[in-house]
C-alpha beads as a LAMMPS data file, in Angstrom:
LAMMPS data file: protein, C-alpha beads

401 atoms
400 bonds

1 atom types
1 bond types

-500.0 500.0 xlo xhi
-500.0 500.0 ylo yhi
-500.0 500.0 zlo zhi

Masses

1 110.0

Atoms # bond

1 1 1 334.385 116.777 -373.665
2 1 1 331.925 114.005 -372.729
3 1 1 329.942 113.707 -369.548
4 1 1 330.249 110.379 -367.966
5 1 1 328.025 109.174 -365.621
6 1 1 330.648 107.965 -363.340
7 1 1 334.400 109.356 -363.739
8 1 1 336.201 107.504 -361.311
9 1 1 340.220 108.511 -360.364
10 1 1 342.767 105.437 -360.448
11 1 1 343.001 102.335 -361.958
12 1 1 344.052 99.749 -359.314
13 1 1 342.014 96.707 -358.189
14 1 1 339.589 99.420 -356.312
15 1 1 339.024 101.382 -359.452
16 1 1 338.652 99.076 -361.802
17 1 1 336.443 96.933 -360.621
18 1 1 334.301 99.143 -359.725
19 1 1 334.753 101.150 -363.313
20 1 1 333.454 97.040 -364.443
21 1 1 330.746 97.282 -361.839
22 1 1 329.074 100.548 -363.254
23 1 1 329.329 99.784 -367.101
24 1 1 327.979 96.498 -366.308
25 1 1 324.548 98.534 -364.706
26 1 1 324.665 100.526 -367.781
27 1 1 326.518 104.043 -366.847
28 1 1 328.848 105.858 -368.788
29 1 1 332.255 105.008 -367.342
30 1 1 335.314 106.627 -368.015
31 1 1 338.402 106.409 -365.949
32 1 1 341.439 108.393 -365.000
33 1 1 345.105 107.036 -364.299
34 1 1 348.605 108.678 -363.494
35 1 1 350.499 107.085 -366.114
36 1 1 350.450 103.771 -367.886
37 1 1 348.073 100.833 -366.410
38 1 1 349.672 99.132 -364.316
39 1 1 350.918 101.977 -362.645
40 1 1 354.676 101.213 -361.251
41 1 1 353.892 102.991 -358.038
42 1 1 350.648 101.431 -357.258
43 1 1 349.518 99.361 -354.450
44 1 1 348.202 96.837 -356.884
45 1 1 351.300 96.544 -358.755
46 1 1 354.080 93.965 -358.151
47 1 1 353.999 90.337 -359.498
48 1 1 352.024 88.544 -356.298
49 1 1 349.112 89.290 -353.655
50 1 1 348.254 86.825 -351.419
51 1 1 344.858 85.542 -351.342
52 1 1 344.271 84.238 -348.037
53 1 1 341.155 83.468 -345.828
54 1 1 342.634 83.809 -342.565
55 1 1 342.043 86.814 -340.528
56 1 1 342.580 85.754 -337.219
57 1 1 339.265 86.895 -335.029
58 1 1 337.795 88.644 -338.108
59 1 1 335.112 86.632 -339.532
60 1 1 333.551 89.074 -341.584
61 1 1 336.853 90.186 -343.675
62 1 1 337.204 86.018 -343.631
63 1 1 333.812 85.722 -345.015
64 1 1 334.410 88.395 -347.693
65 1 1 337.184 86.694 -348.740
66 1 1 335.365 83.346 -348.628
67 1 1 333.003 85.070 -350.994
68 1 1 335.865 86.170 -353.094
69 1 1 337.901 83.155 -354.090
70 1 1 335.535 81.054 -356.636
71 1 1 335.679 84.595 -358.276
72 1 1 339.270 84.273 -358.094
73 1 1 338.731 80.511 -359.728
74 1 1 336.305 81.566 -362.277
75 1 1 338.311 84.791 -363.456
76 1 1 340.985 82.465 -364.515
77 1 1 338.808 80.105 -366.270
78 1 1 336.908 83.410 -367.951
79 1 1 340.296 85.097 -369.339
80 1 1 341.487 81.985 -370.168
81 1 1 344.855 83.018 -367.777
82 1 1 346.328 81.589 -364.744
83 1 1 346.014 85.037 -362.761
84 1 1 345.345 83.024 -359.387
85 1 1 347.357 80.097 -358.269
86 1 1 345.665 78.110 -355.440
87 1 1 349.187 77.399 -354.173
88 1 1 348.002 77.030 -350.342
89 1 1 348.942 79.064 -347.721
90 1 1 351.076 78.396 -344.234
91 1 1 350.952 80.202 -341.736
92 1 1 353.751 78.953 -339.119
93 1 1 353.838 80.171 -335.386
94 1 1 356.671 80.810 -332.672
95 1 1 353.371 79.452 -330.305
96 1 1 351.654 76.437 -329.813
97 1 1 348.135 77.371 -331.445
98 1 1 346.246 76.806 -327.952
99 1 1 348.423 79.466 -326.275
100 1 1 346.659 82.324 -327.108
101 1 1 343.305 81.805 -328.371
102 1 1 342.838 85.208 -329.887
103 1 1 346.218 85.342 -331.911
104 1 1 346.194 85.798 -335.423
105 1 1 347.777 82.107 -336.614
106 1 1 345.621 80.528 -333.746
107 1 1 342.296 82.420 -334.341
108 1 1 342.641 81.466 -338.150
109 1 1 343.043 78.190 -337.689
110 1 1 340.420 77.597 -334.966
111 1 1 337.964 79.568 -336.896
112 1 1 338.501 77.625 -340.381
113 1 1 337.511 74.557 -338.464
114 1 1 334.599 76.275 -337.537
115 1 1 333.579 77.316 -340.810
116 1 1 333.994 73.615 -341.789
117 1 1 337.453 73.847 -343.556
118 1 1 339.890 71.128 -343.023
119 1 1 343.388 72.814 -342.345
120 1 1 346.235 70.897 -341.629
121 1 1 348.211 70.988 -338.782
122 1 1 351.449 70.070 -339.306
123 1 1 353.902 69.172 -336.550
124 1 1 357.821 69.798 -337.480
125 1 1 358.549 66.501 -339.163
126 1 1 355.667 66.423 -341.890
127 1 1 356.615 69.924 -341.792
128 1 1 360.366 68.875 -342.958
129 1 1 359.362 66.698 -345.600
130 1 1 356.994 69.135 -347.040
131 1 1 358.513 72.666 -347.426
132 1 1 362.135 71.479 -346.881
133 1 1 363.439 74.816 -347.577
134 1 1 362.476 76.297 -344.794
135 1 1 363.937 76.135 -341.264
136 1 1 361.360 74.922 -339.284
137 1 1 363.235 74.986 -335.572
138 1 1 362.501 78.487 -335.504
139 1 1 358.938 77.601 -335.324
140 1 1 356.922 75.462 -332.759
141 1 1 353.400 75.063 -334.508
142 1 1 352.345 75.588 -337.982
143 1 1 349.285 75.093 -340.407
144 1 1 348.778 74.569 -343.970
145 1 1 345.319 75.929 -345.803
146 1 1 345.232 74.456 -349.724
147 1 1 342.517 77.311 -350.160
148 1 1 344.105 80.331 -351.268
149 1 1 347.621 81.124 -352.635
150 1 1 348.377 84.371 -354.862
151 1 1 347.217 86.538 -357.577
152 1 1 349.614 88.076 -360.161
153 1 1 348.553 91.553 -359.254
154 1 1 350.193 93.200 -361.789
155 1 1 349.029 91.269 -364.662
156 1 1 345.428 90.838 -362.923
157 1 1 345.039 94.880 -363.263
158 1 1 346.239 94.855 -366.924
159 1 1 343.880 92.204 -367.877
160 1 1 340.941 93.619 -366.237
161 1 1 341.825 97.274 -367.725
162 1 1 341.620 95.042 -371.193
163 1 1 338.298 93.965 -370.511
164 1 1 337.008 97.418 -369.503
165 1 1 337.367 98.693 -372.819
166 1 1 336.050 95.860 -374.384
167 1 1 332.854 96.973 -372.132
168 1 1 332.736 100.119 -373.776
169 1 1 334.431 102.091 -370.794
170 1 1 336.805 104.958 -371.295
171 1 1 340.357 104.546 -369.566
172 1 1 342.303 107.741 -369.929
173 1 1 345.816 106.856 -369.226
174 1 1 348.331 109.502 -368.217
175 1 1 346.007 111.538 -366.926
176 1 1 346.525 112.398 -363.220
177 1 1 343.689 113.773 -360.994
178 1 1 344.918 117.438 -360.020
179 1 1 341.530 119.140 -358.380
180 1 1 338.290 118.003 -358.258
181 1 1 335.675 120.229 -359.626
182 1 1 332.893 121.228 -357.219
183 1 1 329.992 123.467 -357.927
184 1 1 326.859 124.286 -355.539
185 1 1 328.783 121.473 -353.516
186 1 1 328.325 118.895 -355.973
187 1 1 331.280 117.246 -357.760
188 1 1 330.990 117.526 -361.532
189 1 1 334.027 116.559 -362.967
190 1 1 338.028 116.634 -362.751
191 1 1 340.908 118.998 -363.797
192 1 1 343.947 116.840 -364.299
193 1 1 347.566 117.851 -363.976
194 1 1 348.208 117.755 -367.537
195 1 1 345.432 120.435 -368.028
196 1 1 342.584 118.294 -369.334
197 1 1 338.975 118.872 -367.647
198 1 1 336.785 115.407 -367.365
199 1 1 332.822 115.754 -366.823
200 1 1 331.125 113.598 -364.803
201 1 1 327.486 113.044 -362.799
202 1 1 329.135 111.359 -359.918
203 1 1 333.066 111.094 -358.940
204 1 1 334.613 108.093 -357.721
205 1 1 337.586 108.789 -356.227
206 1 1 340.157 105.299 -356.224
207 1 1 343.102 106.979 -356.613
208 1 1 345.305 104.820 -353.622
209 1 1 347.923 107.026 -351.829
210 1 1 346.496 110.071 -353.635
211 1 1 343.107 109.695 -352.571
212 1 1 343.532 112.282 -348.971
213 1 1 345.662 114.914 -351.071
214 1 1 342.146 114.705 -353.418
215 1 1 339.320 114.585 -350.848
216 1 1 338.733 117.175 -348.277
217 1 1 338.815 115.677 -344.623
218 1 1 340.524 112.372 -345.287
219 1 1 343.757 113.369 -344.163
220 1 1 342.001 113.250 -340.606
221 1 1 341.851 109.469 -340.806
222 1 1 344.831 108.102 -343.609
223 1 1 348.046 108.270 -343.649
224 1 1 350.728 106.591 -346.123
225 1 1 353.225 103.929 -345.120
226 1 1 355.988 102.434 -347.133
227 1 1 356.896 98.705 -346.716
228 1 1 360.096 96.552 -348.065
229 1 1 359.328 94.100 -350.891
230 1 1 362.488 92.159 -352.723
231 1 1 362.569 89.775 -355.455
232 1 1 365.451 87.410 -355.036
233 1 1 367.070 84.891 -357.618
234 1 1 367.352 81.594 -356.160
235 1 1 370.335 79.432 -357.147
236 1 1 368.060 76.613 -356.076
237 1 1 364.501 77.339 -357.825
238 1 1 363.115 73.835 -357.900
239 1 1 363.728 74.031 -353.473
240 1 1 361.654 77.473 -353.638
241 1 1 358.577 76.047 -356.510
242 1 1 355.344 74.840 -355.367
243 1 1 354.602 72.381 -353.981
244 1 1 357.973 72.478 -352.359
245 1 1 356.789 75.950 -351.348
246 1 1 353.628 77.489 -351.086
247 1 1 353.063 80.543 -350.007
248 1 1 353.760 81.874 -346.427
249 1 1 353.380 83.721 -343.178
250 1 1 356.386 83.205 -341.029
251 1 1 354.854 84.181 -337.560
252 1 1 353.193 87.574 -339.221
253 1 1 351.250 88.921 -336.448
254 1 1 355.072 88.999 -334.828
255 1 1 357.617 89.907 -337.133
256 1 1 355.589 90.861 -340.536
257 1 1 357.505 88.599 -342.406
258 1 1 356.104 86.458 -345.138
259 1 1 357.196 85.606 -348.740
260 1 1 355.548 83.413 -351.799
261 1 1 357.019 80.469 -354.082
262 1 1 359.431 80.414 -356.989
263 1 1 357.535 83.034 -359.521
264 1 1 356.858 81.032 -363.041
265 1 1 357.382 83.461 -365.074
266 1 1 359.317 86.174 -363.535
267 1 1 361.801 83.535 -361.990
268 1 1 362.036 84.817 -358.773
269 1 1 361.193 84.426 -354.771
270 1 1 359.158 87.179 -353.353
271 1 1 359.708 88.011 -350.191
272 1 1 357.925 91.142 -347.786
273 1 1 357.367 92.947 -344.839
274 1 1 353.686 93.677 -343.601
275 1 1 354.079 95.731 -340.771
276 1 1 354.413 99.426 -339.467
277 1 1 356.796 100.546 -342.284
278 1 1 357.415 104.397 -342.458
279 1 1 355.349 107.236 -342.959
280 1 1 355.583 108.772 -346.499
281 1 1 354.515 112.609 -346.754
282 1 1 354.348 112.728 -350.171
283 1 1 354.184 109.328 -352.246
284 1 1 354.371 111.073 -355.740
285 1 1 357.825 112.285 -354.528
286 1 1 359.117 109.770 -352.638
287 1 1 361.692 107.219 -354.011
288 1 1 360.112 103.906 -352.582
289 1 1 363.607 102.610 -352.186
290 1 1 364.569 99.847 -349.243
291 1 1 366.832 100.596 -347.006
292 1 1 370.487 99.340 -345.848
293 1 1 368.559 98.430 -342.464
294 1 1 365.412 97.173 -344.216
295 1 1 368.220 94.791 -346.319
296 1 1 369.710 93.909 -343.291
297 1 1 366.634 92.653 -341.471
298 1 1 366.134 90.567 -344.743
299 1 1 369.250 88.712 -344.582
300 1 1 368.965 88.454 -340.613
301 1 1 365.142 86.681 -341.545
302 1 1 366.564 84.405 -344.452
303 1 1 369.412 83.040 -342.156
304 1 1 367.033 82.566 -339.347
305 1 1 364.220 81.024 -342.104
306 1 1 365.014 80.689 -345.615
307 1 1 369.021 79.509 -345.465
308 1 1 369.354 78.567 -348.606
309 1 1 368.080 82.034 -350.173
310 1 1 370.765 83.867 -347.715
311 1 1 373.646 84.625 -350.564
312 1 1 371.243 84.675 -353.717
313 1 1 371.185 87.946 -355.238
314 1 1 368.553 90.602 -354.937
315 1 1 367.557 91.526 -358.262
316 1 1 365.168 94.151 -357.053
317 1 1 363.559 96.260 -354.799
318 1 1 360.743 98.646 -354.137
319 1 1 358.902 100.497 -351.244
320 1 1 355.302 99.244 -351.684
321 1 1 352.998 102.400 -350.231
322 1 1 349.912 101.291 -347.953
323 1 1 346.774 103.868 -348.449
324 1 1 346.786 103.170 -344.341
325 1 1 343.440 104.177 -342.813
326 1 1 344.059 104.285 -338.722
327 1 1 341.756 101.406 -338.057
328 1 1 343.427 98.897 -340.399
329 1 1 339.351 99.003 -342.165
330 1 1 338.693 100.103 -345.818
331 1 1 337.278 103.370 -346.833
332 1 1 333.909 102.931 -348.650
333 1 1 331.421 105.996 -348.535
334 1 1 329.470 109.039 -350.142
335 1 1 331.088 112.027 -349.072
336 1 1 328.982 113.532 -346.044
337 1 1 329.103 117.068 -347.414
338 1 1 329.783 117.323 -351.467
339 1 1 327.031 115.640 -353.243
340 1 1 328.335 113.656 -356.311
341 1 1 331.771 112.537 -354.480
342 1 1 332.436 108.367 -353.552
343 1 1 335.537 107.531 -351.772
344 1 1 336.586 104.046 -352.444
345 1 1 339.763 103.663 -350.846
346 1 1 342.168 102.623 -347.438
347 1 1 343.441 99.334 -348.731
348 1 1 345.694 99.377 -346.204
349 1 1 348.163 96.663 -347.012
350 1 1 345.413 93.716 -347.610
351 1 1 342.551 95.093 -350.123
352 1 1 343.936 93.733 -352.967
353 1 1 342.232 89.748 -352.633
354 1 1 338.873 91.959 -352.197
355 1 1 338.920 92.698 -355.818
356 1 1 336.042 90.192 -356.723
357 1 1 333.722 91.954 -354.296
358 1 1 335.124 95.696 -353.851
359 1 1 333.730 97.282 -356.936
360 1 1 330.737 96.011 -356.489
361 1 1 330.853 97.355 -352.706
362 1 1 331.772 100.594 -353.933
363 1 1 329.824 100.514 -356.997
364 1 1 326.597 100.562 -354.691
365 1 1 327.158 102.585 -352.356
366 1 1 327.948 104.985 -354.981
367 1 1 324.295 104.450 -356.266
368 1 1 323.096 105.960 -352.940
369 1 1 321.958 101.971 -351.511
370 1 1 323.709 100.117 -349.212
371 1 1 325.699 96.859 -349.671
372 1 1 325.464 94.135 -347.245
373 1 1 329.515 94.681 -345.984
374 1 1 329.383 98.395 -346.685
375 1 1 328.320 99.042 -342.866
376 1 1 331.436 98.753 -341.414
377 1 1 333.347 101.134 -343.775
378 1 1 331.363 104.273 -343.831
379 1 1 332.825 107.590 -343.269
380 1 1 333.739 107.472 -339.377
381 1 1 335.541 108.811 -336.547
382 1 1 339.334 107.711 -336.233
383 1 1 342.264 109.146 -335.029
384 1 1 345.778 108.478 -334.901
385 1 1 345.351 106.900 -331.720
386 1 1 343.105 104.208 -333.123
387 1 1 343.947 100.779 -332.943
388 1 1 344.738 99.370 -336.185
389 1 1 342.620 95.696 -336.524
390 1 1 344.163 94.255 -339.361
391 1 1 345.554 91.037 -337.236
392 1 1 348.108 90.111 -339.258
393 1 1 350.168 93.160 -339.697
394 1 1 352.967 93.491 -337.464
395 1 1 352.843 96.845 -335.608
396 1 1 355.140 96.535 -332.249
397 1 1 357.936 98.670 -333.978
398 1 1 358.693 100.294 -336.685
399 1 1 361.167 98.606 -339.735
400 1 1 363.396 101.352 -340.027
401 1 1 365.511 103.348 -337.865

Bonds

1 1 1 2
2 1 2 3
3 1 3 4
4 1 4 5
5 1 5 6
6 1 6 7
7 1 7 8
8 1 8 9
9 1 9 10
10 1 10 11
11 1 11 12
12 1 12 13
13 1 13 14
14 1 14 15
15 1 15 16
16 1 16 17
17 1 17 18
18 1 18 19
19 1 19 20
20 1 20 21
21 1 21 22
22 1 22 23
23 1 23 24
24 1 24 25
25 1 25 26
26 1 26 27
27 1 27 28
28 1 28 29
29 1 29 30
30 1 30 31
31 1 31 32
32 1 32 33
33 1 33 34
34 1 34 35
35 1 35 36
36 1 36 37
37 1 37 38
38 1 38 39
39 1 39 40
40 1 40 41
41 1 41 42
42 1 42 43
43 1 43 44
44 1 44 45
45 1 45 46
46 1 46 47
47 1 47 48
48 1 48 49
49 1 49 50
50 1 50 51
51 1 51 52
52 1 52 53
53 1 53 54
54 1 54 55
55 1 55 56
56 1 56 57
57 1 57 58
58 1 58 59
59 1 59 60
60 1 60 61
61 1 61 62
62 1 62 63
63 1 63 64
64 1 64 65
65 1 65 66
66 1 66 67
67 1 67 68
68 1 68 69
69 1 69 70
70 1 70 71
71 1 71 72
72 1 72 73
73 1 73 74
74 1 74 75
75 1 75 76
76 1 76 77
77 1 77 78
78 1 78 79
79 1 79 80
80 1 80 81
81 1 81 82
82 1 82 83
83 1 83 84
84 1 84 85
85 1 85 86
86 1 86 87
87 1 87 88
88 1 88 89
89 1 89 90
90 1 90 91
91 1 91 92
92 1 92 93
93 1 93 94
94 1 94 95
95 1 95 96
96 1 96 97
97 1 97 98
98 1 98 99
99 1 99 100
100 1 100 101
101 1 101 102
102 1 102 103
103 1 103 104
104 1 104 105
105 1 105 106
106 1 106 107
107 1 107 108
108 1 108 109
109 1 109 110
110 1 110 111
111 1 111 112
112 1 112 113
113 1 113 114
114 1 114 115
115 1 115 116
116 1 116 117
117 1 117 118
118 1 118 119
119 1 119 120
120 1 120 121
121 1 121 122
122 1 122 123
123 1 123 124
124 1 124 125
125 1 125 126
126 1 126 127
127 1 127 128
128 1 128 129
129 1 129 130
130 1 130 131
131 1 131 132
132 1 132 133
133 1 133 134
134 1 134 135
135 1 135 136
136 1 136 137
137 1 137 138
138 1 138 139
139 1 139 140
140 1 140 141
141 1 141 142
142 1 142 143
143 1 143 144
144 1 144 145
145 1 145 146
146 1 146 147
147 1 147 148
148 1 148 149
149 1 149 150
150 1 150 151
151 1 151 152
152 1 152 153
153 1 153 154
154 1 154 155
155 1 155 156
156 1 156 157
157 1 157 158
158 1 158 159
159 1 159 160
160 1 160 161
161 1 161 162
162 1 162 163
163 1 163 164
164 1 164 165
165 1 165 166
166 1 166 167
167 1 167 168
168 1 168 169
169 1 169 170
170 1 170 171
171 1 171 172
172 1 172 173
173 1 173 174
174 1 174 175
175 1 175 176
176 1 176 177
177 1 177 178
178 1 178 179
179 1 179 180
180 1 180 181
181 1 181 182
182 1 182 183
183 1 183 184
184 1 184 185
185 1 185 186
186 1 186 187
187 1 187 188
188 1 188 189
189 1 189 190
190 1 190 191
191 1 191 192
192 1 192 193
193 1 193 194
194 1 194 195
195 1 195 196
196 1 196 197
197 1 197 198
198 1 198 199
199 1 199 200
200 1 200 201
201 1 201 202
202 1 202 203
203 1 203 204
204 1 204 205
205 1 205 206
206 1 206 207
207 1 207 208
208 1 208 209
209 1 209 210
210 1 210 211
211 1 211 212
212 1 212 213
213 1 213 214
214 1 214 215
215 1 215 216
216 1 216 217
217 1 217 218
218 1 218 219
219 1 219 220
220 1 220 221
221 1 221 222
222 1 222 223
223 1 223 224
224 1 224 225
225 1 225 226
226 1 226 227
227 1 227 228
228 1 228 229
229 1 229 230
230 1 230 231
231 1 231 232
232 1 232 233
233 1 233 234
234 1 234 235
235 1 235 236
236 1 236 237
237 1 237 238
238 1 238 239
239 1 239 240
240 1 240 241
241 1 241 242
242 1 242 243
243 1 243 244
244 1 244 245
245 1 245 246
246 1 246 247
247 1 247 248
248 1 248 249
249 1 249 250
250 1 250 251
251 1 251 252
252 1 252 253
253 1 253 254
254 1 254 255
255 1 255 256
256 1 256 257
257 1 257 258
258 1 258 259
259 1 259 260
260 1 260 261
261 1 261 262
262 1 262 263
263 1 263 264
264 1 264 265
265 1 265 266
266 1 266 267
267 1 267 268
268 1 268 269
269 1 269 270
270 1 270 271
271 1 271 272
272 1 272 273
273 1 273 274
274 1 274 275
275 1 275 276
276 1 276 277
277 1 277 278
278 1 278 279
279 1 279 280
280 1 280 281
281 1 281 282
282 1 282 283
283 1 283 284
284 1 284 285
285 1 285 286
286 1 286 287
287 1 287 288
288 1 288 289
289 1 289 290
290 1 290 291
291 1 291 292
292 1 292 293
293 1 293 294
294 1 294 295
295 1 295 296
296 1 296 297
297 1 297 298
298 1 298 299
299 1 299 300
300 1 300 301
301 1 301 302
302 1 302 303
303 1 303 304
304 1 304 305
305 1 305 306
306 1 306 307
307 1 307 308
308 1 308 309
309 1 309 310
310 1 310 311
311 1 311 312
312 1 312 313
313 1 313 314
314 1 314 315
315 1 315 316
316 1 316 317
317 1 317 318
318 1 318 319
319 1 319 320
320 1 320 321
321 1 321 322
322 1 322 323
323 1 323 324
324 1 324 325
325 1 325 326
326 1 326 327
327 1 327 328
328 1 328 329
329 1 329 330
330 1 330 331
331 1 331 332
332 1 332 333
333 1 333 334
334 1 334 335
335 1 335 336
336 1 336 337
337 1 337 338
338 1 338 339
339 1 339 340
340 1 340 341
341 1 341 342
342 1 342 343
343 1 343 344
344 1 344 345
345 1 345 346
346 1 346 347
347 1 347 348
348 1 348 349
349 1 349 350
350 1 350 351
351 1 351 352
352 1 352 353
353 1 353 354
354 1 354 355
355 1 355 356
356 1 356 357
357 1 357 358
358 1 358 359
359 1 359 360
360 1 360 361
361 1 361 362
362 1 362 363
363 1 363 364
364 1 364 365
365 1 365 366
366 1 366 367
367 1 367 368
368 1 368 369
369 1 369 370
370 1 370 371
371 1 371 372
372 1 372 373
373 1 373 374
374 1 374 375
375 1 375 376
376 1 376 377
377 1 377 378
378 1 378 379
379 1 379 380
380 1 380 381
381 1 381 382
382 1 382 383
383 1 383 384
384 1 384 385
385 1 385 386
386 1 386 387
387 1 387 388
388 1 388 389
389 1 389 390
390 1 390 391
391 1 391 392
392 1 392 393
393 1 393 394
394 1 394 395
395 1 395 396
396 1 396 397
397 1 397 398
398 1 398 399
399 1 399 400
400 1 400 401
């Protein structure tokens, strides 16, 4: 079997791009996936990720992401695809933005300005005539950023698997990480589940929810969540479509509610829950189904925000799983005590519009140099008790009783 220079476990935006990253510095590069690419139970997976600038207080993760979008812009001119549509995003608040200074919707918008951005506020009657479909009484201030929008996650994943090959790197699909070998303390390769053994200088492990079951220690400081995500027909499409729609955050940092416009091509409304979720002890086991209750608080957020979506049919359903470190932060580091082992991982819920920067983040600090972000997600000290940072995720309760 052939030695790569870099193996690296998973095949979501993490893996990938940083799989792109190596090949492109002329490594070896093979790569390892549980099943087909996309995987179906991957965090990357799914028709839409929002690619948004706003972070609330954050201005590094703002900057990143600043950093990231003419990627975003030049990816779909380079594939020749419309993976990212720069739909705008609205972010709408139960608040008046001046009320609290350090809250996510108010923080974002005070700090675009800052960066030199030109947001608009929107009070409830331009609101009205804009998004019509939604009910804007429920909300007292708003915002509307045309920077960002979404990413068709699934298909961005398939076509950047595509052009890994055509780099010359080795995707082994169907081939699920089972034990990492170690020798001397040194990783050197991987025994997979279906009994294969892969070589390798260096592992890179960006296997998502499987990542602590892979790595000694990580369990210390990740845990998996599962989170509500339903695709619902509209009887009224052109009411959902940009720009009648873009996409949104219906008071996030509150109720974790937020949803996209009518999908082009899959025909649907997306709408989702980023908050606390439930804890999932074994994600290659569990179900990822939704819930009666999780349905329920749906229906109760549609009639409250989205009427006219109230009695269309959902035509599908999964339990998205969060690779949750305790701080909300990624996971980006050499392994402190097995030589030859990166961790690239800990997307917690909003990694995914970090894919035109992550690999290369990871990538390096593979190498043994430092990045310029990479600082802030080293190997570190967390507990359960940690505060989790990530502004806009809704953590006052969890979504399912």
């Amino acid at each position: 079997m052939k030695k790569y220079d870099f193996l690296i476990l998973g095949a979501g935006i993490f893996g990938i791009t940083t799989a792109i990253e190596l090949r492109k510095r002329n490594y070896s590069v093979g790569v390892l996936n549980p099943g087909k690419i996309p995987h179906p139970l991957a965090e990357s997976t799914d028709i839409s990720k929002i690619i948004r600038m706003e972070y609330g207080t954050d201005i590094e993760y703002m900057t990143m992401v600043e950093e990231c979008l003419p990627v975003w812009r030049e990816w779909n001119d380079f594939f020749n695809d419309s993976l990212f549509h720069e739909v705008g995003f609205l972010l709408l608040s139960r608040s008046l933005l001046e009320k609290d200074s350090s809250g996510f919707e108010s923080a974002s918008y005070f700090n675009l300005l800052k960066k030199g951005y030109q947001p608009e506020r929107l009070d409830i009657e331009q609101r009205k005539k804009l998004f019509p479909s939604i009910n804007h009484d429920q909300y007292t201030d708003a915002f509307y950023h045309k920077i960002g929008g979404y990413a068709e996650s699934g298909r961005v994943i398939e076509t950047l698997t595509k052009y890994a090959v055509q780099l010359g790197i080795n995707i082994h699909e169907e081939q699920t990480a089972g034990e990492i070998k170690i020798n001397n303390n040194k990783a050197e390769g991987v025994i997979t589940k279906e009994g294969n053994t892969f070589n390798a200088g260096h592992v890179i492990v960006c296997a998502g929810n499987l990542s602590p079951f892979l790595v000694p220690g990580l369990k210390s400081y990740i845990k998996i969540t599962g989170h509500p995500v339903f695709h619902l027909k509209p009887s009224q499409p052109d009411f959902f479509s940009y720009p009648h729609l873009s996409v949104i955050a219906a008071d996030i940092s509150n109720t974790g509610w937020y949803g996209f416009p009518f999908h082009p091509k899959e025909k649907v409304v997306k709408i989702a829950n980023h908050g606390k979720g439930i804890e999932i002890n074994d994600p290659e086991k569990d179900e990822r189904v939704v819930y009666e209750n999780d349905i329920i608080q749906l229906k109760n957020f549609l009639k409250e925000s989205l009427p006219a979506l109230v009695n269309d049919p959902i035509v599908y359903t999964r339990r998205c799983c969060y690779t949750d470190t305790f701080d909300g932060h990624f996971w980006i580091d050499n392994h402190p005590e097995i030589k030859g082992l990166t961790i690239g991982t800990g997307g917690s819920g909003h990694g995914f519009k970090m894919g035109p920067i992550i690999g290369d983040m990871i990538a390096t600090v593979a190498e043994g140099k430092s990045h310029k972000w990479s600082a802030r997600y080293r190997w570190r000290h967390i507990s359960e008790k940690t505060i989790n940072n990530e502004e806009a995720r809704f953590l006052n309760r969890n979504n399912h009783s």
